[in-house]
N, C-alpha and C positions, 0 to 999 in steps of 0.2 A: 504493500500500500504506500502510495505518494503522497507526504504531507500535504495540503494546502499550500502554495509560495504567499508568504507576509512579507514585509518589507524591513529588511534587516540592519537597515540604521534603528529600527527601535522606536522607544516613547518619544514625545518631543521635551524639548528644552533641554534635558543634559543628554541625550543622547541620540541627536539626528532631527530629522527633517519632520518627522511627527506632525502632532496635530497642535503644535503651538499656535497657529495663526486663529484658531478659534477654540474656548474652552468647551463647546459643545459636540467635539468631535471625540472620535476616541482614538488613544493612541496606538503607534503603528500603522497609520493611515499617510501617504508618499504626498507628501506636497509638493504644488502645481507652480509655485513660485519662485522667489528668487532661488533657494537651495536648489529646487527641481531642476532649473537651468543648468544646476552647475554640473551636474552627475554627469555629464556627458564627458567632460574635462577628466574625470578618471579613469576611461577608458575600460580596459579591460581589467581594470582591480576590483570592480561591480561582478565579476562573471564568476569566480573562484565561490564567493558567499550566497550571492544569488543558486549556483549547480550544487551546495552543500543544502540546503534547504529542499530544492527539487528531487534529492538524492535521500530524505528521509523513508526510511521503509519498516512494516511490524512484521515480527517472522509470521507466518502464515499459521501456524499452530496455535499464537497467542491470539491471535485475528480472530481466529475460530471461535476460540474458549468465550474470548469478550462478546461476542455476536450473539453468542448460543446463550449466556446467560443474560444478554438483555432481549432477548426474545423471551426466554423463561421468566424476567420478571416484569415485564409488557403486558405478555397474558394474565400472569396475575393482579396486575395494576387493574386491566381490563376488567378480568370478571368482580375484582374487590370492590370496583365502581356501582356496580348493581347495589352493595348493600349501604341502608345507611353510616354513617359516620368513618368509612373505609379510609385508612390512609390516615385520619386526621392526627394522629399522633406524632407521624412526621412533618406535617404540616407546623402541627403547633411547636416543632424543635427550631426550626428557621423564622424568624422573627419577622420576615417578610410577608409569611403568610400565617401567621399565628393570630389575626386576628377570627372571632366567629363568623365574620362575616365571607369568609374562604371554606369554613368546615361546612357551614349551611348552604351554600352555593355550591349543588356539584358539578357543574360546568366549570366553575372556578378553580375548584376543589382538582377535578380531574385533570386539568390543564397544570397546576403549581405540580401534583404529582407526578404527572406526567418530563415536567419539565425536569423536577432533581433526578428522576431517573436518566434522562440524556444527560445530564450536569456529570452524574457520577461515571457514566459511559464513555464522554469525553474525556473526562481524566484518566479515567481508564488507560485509556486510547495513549495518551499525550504520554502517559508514565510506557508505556508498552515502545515507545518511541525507537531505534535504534540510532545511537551515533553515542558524540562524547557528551561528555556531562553539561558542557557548558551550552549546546545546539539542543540541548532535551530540557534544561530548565528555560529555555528561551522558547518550546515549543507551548511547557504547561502554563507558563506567562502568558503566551499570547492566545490560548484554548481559553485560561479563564478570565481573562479579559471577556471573549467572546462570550462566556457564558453567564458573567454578570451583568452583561448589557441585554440577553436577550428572556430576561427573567420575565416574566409573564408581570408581576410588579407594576414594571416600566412602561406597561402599554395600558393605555385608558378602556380599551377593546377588554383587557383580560382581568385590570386588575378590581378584584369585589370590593374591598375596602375603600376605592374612588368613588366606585358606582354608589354604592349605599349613601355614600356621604353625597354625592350629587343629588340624589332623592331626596333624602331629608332632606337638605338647604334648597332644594325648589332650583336645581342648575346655579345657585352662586356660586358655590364650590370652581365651577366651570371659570364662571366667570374671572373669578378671585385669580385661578391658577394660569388664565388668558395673561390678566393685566401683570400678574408678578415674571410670566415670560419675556411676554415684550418688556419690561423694565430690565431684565436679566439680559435678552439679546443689546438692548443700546448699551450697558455699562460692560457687559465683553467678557462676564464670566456667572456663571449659578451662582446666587446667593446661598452663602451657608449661615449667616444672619443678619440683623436688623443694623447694616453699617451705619444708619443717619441715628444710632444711638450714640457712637462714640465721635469723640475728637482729639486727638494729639492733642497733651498737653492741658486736656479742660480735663477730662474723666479717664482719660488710661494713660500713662508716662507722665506722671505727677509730681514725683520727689521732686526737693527745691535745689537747683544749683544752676549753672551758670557755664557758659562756651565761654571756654578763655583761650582757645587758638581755633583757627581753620584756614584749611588749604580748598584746594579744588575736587580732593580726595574724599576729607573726612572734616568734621569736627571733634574737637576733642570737650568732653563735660565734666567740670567739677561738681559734686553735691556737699551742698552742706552739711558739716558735721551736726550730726544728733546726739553728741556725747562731748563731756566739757574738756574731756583729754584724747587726745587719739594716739594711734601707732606713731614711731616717728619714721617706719617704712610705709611709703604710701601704697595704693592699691591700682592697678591699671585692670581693666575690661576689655576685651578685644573679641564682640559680637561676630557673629558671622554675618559677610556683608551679603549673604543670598537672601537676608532675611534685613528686617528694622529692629534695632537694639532693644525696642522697650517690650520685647518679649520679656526680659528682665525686670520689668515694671509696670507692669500692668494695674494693679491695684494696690493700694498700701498692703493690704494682710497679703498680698502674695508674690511682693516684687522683693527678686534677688538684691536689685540694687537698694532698696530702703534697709533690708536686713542685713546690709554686710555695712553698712553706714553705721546701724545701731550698735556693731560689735565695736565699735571704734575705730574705725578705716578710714583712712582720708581717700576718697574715690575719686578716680576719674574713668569714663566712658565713651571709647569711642563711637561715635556716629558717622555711621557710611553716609556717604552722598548717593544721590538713586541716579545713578549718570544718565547721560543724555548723549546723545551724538558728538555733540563739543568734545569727551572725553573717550569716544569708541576707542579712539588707540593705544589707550592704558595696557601695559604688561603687569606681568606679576612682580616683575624686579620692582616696578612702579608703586606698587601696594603695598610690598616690603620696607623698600627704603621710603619713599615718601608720606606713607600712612602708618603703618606699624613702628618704625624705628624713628621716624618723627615723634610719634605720639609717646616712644622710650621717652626722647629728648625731653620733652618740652615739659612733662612728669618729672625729671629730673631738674629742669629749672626751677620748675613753680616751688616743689615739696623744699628745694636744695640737699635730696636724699640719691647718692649715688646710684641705691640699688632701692626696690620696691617689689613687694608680691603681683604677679601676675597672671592672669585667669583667662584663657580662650575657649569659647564656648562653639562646637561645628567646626566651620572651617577656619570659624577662624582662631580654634586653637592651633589647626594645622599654618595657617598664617604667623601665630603668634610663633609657634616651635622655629620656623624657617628664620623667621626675623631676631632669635636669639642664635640662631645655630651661625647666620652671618656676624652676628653681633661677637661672637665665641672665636670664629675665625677673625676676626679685627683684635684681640684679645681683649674684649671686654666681658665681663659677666653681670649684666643689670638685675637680670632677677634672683631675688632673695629666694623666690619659691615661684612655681609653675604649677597650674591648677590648670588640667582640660577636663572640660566636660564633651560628653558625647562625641569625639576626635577620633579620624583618623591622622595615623601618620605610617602606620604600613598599611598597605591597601594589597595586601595578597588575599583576602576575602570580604569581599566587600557589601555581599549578599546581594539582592535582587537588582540593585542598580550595577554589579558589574554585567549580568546578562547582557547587555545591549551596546558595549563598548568592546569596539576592537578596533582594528587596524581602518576598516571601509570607514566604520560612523566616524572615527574622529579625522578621520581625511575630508569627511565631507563637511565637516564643521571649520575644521582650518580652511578650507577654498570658499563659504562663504560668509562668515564673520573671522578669522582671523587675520594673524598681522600681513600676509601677504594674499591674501581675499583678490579677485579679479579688479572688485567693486571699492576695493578699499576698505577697511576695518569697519564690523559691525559690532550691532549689540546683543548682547542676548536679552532678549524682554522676560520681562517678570511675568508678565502673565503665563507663558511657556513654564518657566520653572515652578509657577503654582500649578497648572495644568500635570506637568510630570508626577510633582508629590503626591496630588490627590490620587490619581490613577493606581499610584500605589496599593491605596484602600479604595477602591470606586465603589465599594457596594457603603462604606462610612462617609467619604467626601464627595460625589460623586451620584449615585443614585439616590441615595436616599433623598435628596434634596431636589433631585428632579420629581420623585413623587411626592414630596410633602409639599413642594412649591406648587408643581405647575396640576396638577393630576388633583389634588387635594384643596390646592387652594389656602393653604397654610402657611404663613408669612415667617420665616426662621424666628427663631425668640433671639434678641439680643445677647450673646456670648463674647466676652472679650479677648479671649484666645481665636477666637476663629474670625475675629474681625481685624486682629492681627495677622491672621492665615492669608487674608486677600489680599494683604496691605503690601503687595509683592514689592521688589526692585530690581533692574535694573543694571547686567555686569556688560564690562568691554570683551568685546570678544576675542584679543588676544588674552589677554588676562588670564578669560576662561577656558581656552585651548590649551595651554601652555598646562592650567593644573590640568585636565583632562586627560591630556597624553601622558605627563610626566610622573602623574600619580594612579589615577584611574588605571589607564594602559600599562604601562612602563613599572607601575611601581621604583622608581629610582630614587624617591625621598631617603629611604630609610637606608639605602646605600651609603655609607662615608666614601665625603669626592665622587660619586656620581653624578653631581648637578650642580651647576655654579649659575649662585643668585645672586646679583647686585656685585658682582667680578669677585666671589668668596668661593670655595667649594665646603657645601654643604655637609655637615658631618653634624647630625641630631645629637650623636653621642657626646657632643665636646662641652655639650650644656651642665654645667654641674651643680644648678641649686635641686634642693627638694621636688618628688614633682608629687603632686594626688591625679591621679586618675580615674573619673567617674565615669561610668557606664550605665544604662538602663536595657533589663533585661527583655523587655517587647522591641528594641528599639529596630525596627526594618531598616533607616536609615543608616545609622552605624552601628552593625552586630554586638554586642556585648563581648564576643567574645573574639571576634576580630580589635575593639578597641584595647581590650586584656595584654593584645600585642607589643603596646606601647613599651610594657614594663618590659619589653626585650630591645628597647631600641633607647632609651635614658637610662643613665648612667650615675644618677643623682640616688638619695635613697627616696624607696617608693611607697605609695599607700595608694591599696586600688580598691575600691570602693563601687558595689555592684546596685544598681536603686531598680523600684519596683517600675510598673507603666512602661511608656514609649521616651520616642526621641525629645517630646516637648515635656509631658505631664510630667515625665521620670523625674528631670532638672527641676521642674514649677512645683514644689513637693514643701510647702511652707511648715514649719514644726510645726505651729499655733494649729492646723486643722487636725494634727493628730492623723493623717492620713497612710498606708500604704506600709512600706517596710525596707529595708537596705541590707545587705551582706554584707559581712566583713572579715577578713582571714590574711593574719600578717606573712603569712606562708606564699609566696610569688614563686618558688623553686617548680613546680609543677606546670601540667598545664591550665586552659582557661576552667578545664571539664571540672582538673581534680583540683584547682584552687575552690570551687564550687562547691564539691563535697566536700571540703573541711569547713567550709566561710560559715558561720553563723548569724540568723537572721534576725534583726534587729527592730520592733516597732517605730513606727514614725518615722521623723524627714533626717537624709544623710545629710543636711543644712549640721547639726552640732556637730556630728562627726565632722564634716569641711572644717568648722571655724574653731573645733578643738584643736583642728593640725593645725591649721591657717595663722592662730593668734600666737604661739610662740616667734613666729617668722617677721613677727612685725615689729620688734625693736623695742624701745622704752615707750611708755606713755608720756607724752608733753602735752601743754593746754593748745587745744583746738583755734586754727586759724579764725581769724574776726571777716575775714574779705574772703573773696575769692580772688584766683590767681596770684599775680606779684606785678612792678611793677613794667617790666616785660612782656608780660600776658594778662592785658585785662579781661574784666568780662566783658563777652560781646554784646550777649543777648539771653535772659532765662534759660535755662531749660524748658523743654527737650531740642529747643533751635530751629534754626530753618529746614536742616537737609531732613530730617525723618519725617517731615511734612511734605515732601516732593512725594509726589504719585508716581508711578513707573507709568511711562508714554505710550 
């Protein structure tokens, strides 16, 4: 059996041609535009990936097996239909159709069951696959892709839960889920909530402080100290810039950056700029030196503290690691201590976002946003990279919201987190090619001297303060136990710290809620598995654990500055400033 042929650059936004240009497509779908132009430019390096996919086959024997028992359990779906309440037990385990109004409907009823059974056949199918490993998880990717989008749920025809609710409400429902579409198609992506609840700076990124430098790159924020004596080693934040800082600050009870203020830190924070075309031809040397080791600098003038504790959270721990491993090759050591959260810095497993990256997609991403692009440097838009994340979960980010919006008529409830989710930005597309290939692809970060940044050769190892290492155990974006890695590639002494939930909630984990749980096991000699099995697990937020390691590294207490900046760096403008209020274009 011959697979289906999919389009093997992959999702859009980090990996290929995708369905970035609109969030209502689904990824995997070859776009017609600028990138589509360019594929012809690679010639025949398109033919080797394309005849590997065409070249998918299932031995004949397992074909059988699978065949023969979804026929045997078809029939039985079939005759189970005649009685009442058949099936509904599996119904009620899938939460899509778990309401009664799918058990009582057995057209409905028939159709949802009908469908998990092809769900399950497909995977079947998709695992039955033959080739290597990494062409077979790239097969079950895009199978259930397919088969979350064609859920009976999603369609107004199938789904009972719509229909009921259109009854009762007399067709407003219809109507409701009309007007919140068309509102959804002009602004350019599904509502996943009520965005005209929140505002930068009114109701979510609140703390009180103050921009006391900015380049073209980034703004740098001081906050006010809430404690009359602070550390006399200061604190630096290094966001990732695929995302806006104030994920760390979203609400008082549950911003990172209010709570590391309270422990007594003198903070500062960087803020990406959401670029724009003026800035497409930013490199990574760029972001290094002019944003990261800038933002060293100018922490170092303000505080007049040589060295300070330092935190990169995503990528842009991986940013921050780079920007001290240059710093190490210059023979400097600025940080007191290094705190990543959810980071890669080896990227030998990278989970479901390496599927889609290899030699083709990141070719076709360098010829049309990188530094030598036909067109000249582009961008990678935010909305693309919101588009990819969601896709990740599309039956949580993604469908559900197609039926509660348009099908229902249900207007998202205002969530802060998720209105920070849309609040995309904006990268230069050399920038993003350069890490793509060099980390994604190549893995050559974690190599000493395999990659020279800002005219240094890279060597993580040479870093020598403290480092904490957190990881969150659901995390799909950076595996837990790929980030586990770290502690084979720093040199400094370690403390690796494993948290409950995903990529965002793991981190957003405030004590005060008494929420979730953390690992911990001073044992690193092993690996990710059997550090695992010895770690013991600990109630509430790994936040004490952080600031129990964190507060010996910060030096004497002295009484807390009266101003912001010095007189070198004044304040420019409040916080959260102008650049995390750019919208991505």
């Amino acid at each position: 059996m011959q697979a289906t042929n999919f389009a093997p650059w992959g999702i859009p936004g980090l990996m290929g041609a995708g369905a970035g240009a609109s969030p209502f497509n689904l990824p995997g779908l070859p776009d017609t535009g600028k990138l589509g132009q360019q594929v012809s430019a690679l010639g025949s390096s398109l033919g080797p990936a394309l005849q590997a996919f065409a070249d998918l086959k299932i031995a004949p024997t397992e074909l059988a097996r699978i065949q023969a028992e979804y026929l045997r359990q078809a029939a039985g779906l079939w005759n189970s239909s005649l009685s009442a309440g058949a099936g509904s037990a599996e119904l009620k385990g899938d939460r899509r159709f778990s309401s009664d109004a799918w058990a009582s409907n057995p057209m409905a009823g028939f159709a949802a069951a009908n469908y998990l059974l092809n769900a399950r056949t497909l995977m079947e199918l998709a695992e039955a696959v033959q080739g290597d490993e990494k062409t077979k998880a790239r097969v079950r990717f895009a199978v259930q892709q397919w088969i979350d989008a064609a859920a009976p749920s999603n369609f107004l025809a199938l789904n009972a839960d719509a229909q009921k609710k259109a009854l009762d409400t007399k067709g407003e429902s219809l109507s409701q889920g009309m007007a919140l579409l068309v509102k959804d198609l002009q602004q350019g992506h599904v509502s996943q909530t009520d965005e005209s609840v929140f505002e930068v700076g009114r109701n979510v990124a609140t703390t009180e402080g103050a921009v006391v430098f900015e380049n073209e790159l980034f703004q740098l924020i001081e906050y006010k100290p809430l404690t009359d004596k602070v550390y006399d080693k200061p604190m630096l934040f290094v966001p990732p810039c695929i995302n806006k800082f104030y994920i760390m600050d979203l609400q008082p009870e549950n911003s990172l950056i209010r709570y590391t203020v309270e422990q007594g830190h003198r903070l500062f924070v960087v803020s990406w700029r959401n670029v724009d075309e003026s800035l497409a031809g930013k490199s990574w040397d760029d972001y290094i030196e002019d944003a990261v080791i800038r933002a060293v600098r100018v922490v170092q003038e303000i505080s007049g503290s040589p060295t300070m504790n330092t935190l990169g959270f995503c990528v842009g721990g991986t940013l921050l690691a780079t920007a001290l491993a240059v710093l190490a090759a210059r023979g400097e050591q600025p940080a007191a201590s290094l705190t990543m959260l959810t980071s890669f810095l080896d990227f030998s497993a990278t989970g479901v976002l390496d599927l889609f990256v290899d030699e083709t997609s990141v070719r076709l991403r360098e010829m049309s946003i990188g530094a030598d692009a036909p067109g000249g440097p582009g961008l990678l838009k935010g909305k693309e990279l919101a588009t990819t994340f969601s896709f990740l979960r599309p039956n949580d980010l993604v469908w559900n919201y197609v039926v509660g919006n348009y099908l229902k008529g249900e207007a998202p409830p205002p969530f802060d987190l998720l209105y920070w989710n849309s609040d995309g930005t904006n990268l230069p597309g050399p920038m993003y090619c350069w890490y793509l290939r060099h980390t994604y692809l190549e893995d050559k970060l974690k190599v000493p001297g395999a990659l020279t940044v800002c005219g240094e050769k890279v060597n993580l190892g040479a870093i020598e303060c403290p480092a904490f290492v957190y990881a969150s155990r659901e995390d799909h974006i950076v595996p837990w136990d790929s980030a586990y890695l770290n502690t084979r590639i720093l040199k400094g002494p370690l403390r690796y710290v494993l948290g409950a939930s995903g990529h965002i909630a793991g981190v957003i984990n405030p004590p005060a809620k008494k929420k979730r749980n953390y690992w911990k096991n001073d044992d690193l000699s092993g690996s990710a598995q059997q550090w695992l099995e010895g770690a013991t697990s600990v109630p509430g937020s790994w936040w004490t654990e952080w600031t129990d390691w964190l507060n010996p590294n910060g030096g004497k207490l002295k009484a807390a500055p009266k101003s912001f900046g010095n007189r070198s760096h004044k304040a420019i403008e409040p916080a959260p400033g102008r650049y995390v209020k750019q919208k991505a274009g």
